[in-house]
Backbone as a ProteinNet text record, in pm:
[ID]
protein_1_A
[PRIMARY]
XXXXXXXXXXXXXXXXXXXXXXXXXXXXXXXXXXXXXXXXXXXXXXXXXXXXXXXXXXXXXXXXXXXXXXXXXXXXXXXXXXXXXXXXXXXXXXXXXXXXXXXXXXXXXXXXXXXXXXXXXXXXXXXXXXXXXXXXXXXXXXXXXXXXXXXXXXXXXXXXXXXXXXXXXXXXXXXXXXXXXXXXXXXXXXXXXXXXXXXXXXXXXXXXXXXXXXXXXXXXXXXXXXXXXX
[TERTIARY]
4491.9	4507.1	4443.6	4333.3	4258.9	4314	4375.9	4420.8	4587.9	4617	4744.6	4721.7	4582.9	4509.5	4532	4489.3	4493.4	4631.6	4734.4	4898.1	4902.8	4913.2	4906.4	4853.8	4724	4666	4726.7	4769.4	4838.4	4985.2	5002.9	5153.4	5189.3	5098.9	5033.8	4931.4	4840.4	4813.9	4856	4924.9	5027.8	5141.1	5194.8	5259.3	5241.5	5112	5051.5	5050.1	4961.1	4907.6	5028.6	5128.1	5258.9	5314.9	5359	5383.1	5307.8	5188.6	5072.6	5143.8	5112.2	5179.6	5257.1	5388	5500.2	5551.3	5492.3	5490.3	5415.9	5293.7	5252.3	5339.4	5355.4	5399.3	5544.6	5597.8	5719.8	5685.9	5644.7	5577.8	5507.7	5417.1	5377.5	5541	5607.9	5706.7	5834.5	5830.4	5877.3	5844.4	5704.4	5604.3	5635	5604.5	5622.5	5726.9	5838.6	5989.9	6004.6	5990.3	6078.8	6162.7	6271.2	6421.7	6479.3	6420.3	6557.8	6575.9	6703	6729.4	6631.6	6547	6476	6410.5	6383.4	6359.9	6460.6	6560.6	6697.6	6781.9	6733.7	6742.5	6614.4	6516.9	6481.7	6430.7	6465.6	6476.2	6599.7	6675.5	6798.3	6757.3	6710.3	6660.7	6562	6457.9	6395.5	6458.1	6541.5	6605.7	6656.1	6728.4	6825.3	6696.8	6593	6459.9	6427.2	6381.5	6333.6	6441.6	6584.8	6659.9	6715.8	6688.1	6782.4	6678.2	6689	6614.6	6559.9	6432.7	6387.5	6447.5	6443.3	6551.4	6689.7	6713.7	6864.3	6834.3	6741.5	6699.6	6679.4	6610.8	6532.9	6677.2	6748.3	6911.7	6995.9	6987.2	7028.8	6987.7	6866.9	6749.2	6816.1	6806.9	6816.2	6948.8	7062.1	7209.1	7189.8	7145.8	7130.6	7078.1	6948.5	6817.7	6807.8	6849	6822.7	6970.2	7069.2	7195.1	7326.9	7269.4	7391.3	7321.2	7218.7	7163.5	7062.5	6969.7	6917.2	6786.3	6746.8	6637.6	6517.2	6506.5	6364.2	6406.9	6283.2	6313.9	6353.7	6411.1	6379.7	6331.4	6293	6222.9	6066.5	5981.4	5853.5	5740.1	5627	5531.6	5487.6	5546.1	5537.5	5628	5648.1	5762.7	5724.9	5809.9	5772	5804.8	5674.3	5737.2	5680.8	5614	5580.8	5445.2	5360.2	5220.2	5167.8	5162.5	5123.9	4958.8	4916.9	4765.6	4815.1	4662.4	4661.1	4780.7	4790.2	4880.3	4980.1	5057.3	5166.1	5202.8	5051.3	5052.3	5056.8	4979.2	4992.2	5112	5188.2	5356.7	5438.3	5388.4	5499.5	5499.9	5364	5314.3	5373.1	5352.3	5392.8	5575.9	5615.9	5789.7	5826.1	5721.3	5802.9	5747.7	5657.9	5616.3	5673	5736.3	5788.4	5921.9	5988.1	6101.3	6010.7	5944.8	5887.3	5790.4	5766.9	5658.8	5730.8	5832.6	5928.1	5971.2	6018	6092.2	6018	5905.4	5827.8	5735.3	5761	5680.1	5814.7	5936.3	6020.5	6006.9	5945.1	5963.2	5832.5	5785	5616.1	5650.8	5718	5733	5756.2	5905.6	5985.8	5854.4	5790.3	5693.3	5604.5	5514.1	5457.6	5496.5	5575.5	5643.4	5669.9	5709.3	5753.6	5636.2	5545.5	5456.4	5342.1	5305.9	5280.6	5313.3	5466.1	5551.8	5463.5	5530.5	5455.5	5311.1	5240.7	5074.3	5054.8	5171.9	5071.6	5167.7	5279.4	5322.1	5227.9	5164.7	5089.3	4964.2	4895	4763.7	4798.3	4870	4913.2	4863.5	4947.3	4963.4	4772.1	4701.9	4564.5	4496.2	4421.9	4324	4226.4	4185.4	4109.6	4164.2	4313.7	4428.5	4447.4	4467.6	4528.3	4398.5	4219.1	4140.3	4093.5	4132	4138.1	4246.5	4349.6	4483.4	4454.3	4373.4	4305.6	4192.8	4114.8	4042.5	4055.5	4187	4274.9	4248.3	4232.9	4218.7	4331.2	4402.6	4473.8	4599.1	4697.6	4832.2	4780.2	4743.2	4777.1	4630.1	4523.6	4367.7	4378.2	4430.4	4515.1	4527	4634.8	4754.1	4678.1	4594.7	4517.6	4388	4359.1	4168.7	4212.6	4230.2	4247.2	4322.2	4451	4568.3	4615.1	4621.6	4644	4548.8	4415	4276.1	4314.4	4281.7	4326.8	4429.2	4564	4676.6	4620.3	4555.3	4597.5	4545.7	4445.6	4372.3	4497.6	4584.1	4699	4744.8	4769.2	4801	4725.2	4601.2	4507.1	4469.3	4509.8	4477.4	4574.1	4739.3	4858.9	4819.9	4759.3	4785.7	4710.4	4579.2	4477.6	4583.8	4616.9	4685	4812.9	4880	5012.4	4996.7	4805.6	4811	4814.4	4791.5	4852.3	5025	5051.2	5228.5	5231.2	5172	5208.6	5224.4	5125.4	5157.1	5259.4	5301.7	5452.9	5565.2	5537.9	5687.1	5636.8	5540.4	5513.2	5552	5545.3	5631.5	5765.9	5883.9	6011.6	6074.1	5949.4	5940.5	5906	5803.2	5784	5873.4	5943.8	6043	6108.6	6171.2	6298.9	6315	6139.9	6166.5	6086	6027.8	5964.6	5809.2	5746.2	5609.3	5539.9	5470.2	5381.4	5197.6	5246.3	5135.3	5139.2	5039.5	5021.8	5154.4	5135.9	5325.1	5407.4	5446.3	5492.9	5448.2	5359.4	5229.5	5255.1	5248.6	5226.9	5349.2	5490.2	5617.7	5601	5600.3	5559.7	5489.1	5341.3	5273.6	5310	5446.3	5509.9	5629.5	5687.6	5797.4	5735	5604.2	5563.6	5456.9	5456.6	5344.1	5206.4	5140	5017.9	4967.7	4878.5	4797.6	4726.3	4632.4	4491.6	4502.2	4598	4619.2	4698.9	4762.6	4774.4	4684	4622.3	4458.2	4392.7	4366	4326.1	4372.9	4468.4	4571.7	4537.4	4521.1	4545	4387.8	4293.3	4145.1	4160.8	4167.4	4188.8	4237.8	4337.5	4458.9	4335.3	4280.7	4193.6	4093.6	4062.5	3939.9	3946.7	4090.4	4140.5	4143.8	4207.4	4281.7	4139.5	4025.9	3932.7	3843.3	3812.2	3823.2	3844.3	3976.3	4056.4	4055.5	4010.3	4053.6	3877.5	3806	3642.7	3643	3741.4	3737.8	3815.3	3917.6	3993	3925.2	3768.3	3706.3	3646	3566.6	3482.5	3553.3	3700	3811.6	3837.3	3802.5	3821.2	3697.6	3574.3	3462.9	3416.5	3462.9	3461	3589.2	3696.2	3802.2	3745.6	3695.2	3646.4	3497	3426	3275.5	3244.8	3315.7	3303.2	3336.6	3391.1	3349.1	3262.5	3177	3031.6	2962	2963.3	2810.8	2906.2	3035.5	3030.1	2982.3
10849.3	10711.4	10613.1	10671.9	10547.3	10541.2	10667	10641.5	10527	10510.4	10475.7	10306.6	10250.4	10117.9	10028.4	10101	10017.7	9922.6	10033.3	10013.9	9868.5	9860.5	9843.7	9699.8	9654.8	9558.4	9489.6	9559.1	9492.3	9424.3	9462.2	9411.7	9313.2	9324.8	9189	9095.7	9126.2	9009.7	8934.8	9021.9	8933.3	8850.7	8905.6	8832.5	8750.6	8712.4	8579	8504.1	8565	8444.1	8370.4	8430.2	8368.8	8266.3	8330.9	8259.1	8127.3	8159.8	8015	7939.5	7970.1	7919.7	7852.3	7863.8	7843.4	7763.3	7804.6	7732.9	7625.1	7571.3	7487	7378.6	7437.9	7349.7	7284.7	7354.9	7298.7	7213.7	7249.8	7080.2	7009.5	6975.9	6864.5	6778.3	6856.4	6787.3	6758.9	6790.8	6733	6666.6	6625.7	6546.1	6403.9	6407.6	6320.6	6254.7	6327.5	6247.1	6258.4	6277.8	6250.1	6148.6	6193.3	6109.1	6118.1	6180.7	6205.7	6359.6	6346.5	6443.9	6547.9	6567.9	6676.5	6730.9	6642.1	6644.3	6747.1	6706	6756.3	6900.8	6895.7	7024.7	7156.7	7108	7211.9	7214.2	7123.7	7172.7	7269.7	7215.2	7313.1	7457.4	7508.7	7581.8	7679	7642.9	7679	7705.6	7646.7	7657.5	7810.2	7820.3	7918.5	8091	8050.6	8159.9	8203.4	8068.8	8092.3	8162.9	8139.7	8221.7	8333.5	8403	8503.5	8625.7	8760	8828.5	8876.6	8929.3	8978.9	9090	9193.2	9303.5	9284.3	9197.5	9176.3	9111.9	9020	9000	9092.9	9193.7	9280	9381.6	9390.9	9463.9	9417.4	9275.1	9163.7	9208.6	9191.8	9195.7	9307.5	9431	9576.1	9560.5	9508.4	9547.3	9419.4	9302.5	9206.1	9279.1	9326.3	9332.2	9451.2	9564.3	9695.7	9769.3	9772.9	9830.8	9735.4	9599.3	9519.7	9505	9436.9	9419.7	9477.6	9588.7	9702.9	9637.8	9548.4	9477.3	9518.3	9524.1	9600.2	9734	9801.2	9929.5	9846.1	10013.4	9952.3	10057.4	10118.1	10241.3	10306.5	10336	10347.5	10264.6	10306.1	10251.7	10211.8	10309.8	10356	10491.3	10444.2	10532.8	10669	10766.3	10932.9	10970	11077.6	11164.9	11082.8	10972	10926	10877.9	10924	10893.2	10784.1	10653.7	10537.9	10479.5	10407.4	10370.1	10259.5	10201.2	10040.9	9956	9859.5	9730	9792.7	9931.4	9953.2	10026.8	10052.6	10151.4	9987.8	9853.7	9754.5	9699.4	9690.8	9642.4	9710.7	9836.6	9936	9912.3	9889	9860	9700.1	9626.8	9499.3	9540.4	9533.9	9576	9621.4	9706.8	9808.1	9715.4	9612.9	9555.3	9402.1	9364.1	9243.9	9266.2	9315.3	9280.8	9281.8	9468.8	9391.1	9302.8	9244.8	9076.8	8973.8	8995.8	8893.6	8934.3	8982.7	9017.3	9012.7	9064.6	9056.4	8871.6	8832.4	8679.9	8571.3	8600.4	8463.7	8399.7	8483.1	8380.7	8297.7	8365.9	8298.2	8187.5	8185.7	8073	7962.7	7966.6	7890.1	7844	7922.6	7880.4	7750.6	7804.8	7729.8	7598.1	7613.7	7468	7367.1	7401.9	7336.4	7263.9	7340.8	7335.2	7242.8	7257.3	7181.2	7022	7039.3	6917.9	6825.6	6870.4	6819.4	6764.6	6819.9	6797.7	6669.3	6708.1	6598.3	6486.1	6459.6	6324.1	6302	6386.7	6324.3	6254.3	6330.9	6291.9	6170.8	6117	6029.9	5903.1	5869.2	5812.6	5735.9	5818.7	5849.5	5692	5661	5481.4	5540.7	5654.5	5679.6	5728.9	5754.8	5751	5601	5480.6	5372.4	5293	5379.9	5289.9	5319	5480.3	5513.8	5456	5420.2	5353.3	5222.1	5142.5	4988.9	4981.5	5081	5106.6	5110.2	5107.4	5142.1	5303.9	5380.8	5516.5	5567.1	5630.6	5713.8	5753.6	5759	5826.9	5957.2	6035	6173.5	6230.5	6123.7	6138.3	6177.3	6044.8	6040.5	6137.9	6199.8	6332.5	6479.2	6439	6605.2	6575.3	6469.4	6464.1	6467.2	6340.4	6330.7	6390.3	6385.7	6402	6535.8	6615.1	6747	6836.7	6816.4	6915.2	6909.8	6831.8	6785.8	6836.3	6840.4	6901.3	7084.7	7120.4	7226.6	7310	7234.9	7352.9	7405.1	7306.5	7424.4	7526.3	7485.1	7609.7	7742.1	7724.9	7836.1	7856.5	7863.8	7855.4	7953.8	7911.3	8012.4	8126.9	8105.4	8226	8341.8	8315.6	8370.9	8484.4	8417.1	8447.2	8589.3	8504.7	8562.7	8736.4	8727.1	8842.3	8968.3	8965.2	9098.1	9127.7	8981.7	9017.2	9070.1	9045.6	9105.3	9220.7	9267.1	9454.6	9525.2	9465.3	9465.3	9478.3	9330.1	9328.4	9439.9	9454.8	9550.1	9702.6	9745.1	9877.4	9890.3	9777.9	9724.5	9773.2	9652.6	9702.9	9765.3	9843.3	9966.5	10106.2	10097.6	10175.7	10140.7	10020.1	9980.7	10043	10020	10024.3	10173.6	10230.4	10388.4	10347.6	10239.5	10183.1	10303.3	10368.7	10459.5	10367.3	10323.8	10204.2	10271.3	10171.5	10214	10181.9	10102.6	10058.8	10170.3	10266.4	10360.1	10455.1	10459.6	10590.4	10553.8	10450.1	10416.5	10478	10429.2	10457.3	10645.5	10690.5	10879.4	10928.9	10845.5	10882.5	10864.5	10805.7	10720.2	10829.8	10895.3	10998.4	11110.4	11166	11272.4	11293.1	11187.5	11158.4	11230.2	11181.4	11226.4	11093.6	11091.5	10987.5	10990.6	11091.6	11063.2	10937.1	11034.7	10936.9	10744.5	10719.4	10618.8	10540	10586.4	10482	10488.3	10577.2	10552.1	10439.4	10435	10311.3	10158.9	10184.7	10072.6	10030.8	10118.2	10087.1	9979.7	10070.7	10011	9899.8	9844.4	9755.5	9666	9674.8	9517.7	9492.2	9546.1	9565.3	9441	9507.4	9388.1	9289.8	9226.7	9149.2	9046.6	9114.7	9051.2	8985	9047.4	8993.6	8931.5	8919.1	8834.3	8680.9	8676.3	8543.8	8521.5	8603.8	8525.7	8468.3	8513.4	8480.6	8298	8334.7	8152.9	8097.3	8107.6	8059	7970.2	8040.2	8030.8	7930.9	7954.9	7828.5	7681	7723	7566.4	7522.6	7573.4	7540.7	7446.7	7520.9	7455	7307.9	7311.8	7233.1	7105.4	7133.2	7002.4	7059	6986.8	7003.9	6964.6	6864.9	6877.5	7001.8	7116.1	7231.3	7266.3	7250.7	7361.3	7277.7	7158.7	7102.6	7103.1	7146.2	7183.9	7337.1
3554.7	3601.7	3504.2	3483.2	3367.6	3253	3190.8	3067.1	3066.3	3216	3212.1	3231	3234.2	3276.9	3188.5	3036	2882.3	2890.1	2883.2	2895	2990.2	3129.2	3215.4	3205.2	3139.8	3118.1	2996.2	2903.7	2791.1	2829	2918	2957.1	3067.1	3121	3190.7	3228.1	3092.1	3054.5	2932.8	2904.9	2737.2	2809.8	2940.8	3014.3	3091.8	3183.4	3227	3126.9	2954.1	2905.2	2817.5	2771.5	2732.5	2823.4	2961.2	3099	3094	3091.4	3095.5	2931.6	2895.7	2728.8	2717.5	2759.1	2767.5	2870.4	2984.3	3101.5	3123.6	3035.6	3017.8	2939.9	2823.4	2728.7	2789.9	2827.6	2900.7	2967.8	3041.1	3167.6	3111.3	2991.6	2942.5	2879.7	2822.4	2768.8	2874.7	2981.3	3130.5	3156.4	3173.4	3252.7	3156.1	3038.8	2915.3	2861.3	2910.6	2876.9	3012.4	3108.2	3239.4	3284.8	3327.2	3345	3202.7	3118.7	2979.8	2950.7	2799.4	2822.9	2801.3	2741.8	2756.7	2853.9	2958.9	3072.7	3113	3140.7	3162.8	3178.4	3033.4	2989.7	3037.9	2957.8	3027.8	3166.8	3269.1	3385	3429.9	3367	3397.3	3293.3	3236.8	3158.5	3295.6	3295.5	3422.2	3564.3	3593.9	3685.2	3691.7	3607.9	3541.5	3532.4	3423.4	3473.7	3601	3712.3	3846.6	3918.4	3920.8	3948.1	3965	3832.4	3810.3	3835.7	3859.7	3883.7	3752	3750	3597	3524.1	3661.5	3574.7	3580.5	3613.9	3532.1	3443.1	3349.3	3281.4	3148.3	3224	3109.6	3060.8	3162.1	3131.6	2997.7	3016.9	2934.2	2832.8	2789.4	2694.6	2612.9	2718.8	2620.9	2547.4	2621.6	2560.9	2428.6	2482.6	2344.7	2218.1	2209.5	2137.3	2073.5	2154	2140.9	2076.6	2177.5	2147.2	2056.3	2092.2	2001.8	1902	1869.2	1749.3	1674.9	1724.8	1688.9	1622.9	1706.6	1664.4	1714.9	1827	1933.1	2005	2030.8	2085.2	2229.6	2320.7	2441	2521.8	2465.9	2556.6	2497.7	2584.3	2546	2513.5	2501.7	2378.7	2276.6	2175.8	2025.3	2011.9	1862.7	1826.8	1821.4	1887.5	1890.6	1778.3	1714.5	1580.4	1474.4	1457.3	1343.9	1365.5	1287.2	1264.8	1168.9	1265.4	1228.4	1240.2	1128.7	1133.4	1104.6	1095.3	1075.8	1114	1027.4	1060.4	1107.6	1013.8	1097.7	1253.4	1296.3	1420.2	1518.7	1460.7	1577.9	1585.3	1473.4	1498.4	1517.4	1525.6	1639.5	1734.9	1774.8	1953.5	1968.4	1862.8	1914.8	1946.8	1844.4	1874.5	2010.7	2054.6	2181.6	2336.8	2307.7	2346.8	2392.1	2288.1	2316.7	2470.2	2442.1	2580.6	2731.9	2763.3	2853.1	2876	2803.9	2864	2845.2	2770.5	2829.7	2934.5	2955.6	3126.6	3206.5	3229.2	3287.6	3321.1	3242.2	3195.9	3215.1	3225.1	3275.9	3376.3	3459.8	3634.6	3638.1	3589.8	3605.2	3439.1	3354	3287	3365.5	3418.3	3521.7	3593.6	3677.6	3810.4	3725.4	3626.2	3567.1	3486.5	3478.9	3410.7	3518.4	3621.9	3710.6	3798.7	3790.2	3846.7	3762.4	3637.6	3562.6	3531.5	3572.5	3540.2	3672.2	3786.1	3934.4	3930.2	3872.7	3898.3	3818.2	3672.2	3534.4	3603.6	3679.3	3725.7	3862.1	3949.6	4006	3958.5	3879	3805.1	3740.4	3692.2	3609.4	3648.6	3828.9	3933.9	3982	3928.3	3976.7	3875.3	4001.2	3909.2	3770.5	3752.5	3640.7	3528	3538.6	3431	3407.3	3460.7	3436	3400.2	3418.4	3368.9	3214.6	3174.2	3065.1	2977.9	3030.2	2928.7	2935	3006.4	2979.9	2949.3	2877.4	2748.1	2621.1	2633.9	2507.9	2397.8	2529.8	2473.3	2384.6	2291.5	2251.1	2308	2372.3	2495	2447	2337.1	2284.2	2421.1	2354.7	2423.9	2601	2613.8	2761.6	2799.8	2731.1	2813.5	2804.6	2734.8	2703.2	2772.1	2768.6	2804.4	2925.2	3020.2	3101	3242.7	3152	3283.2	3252.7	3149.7	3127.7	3162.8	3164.6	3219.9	3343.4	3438.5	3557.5	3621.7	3526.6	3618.8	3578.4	3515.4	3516.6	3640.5	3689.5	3832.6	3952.4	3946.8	4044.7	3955.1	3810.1	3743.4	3763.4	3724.9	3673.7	3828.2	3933.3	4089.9	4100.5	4073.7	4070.3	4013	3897.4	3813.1	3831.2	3908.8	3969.7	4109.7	4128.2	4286.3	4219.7	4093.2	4070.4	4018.2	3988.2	3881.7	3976.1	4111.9	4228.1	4181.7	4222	4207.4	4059.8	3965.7	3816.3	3834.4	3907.7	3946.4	3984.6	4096	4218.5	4045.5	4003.6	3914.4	3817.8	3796.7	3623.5	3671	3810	3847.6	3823.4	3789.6	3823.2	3663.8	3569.5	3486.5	3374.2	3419.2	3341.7	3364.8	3491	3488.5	3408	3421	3302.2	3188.2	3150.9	2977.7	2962.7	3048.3	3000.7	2962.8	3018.4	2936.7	3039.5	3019.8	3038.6	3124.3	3248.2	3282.6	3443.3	3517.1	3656.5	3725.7	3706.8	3762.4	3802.3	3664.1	3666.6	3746	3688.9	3806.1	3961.5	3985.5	4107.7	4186.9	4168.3	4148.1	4171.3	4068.9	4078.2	4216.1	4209.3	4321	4471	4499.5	4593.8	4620.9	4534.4	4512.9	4562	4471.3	4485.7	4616.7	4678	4806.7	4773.6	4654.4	4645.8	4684.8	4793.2	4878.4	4805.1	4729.2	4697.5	4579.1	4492.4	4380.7	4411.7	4477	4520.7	4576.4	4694.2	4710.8	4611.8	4477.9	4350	4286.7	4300.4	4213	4285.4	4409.3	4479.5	4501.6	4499.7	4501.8	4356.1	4281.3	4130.1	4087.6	4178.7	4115.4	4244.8	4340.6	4391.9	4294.2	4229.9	4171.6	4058.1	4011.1	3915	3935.8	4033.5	4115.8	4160.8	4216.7	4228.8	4076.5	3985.6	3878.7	3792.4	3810.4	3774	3844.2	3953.7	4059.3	4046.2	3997.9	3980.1	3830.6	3752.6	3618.6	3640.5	3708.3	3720.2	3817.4	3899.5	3926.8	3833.5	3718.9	3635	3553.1	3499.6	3425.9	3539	3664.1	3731.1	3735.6	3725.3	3647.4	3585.8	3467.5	3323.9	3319.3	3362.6	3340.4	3487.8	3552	3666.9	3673.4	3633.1	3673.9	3813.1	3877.3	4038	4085.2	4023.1	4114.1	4143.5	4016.6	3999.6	4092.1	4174.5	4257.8	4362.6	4418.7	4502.3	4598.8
[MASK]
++++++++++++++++++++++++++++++++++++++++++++++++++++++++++++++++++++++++++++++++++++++++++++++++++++++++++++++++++++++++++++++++++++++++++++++++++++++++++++++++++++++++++++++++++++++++++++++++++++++++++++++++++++++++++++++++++++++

């Protein structure tokens, strides 16, 4: 079980923190052109993510990536049969790596953007945004000091919450792609009805889960100091 944890953690947390990444950046540039086209677009862009299911997604992915254009693996870890060090043992792993965290990381893009978009037009709205812009602060200063720290606590609140479900989806797909993670395990132990090993998994997987949601404690923290004296 532990050796299957490493895996497991690499694949979703490369996939929250992309998700956050991406999903940020999108909603600042929503939030910032809103009512044009870029607005536009990538709402309809997102739309289209929040929608569609991931593994039909990650299906997509393989016949694009893997079988039409022979660009990424789509099965496994690292390549069997070849004994790789250094730089080239981490861009094997990166290669076999990239589809699922994308697949895994679209919905939670979508979530986050959208969600991002929402907060930085409410914050905006707020008298200590409009007393910083009749200071004659910066717009760039503005959008990052102010109204971008600010929107992000529903983010980093979601993301706290989302990293249980990362588990749920990372069983879906690590089947997909053959990633050798709990997901998978979990999946086996569910077939093969070994109980012991499953409350192993599932002791394990709160453990995380709690960790994780004291860690985006500690980030709403730092990002609003009115947490800490409450």
């Amino acid at each position: 079980m532990f050796n299957r944890l490493p895996n497991t953690l690499l694949l979703m947390v490369s996939a929250l923190l992309l998700a956050l990444a991406l999903g940020i950046a999108a909603g600042v540039v929503m939030a910032s052109k809103v009512g044009r086209w870029p607005d536009r677009a990538l709402s309809l862009t997102v739309l289209l993510l929040y929608s569609t299911p991931g593994f039909w997604i990650g299906l997509m992915a393989v016949v694009l990536f893997s079988v039409t254009l022979g660009w990424l693996p789509s099965d496994g870890i690292e390549t069997l049969g070849m004994d790789l060090h250094g730089v080239d043992w981490l861009l094997d792993r990166v290669r076999h790596a990239i589809l699922p965290v994308l697949t895994l990381a679209t919905f939670y893009i979508a979530l986050y953007a959208r969600l991002t978009r929402a907060s930085m037009l409410e914050v905006q709205r707020q008298d200590f945004v409009r007393t910083a812009k009749a200071k004659g602060l910066h717009p760039v200063r503005v959008a990052v000091r102010h109204v971008l720290r600010n929107a992000l606590l529903p983010v980093t609140t979601m993301a706290g919450l989302h990293f249980a479900a990362l588990l749920g989806g990372a069983a879906v797909t690590e089947t997909l792609f053959g990633w050798p993670g709990l997901g998978r395990l979990t999946l086996d132990a569910v077939l093969s009805r070994d109980y012991n090993l499953l409350l192993g998994i599932l002791l394990l997987s709160s453990i995380l889960v709690v960790v994780v949601n004291i860690a985006m404690d500690l980030l709403q923290a730092w990002l609003d100091p009115r947490v800490q004296a409450e």
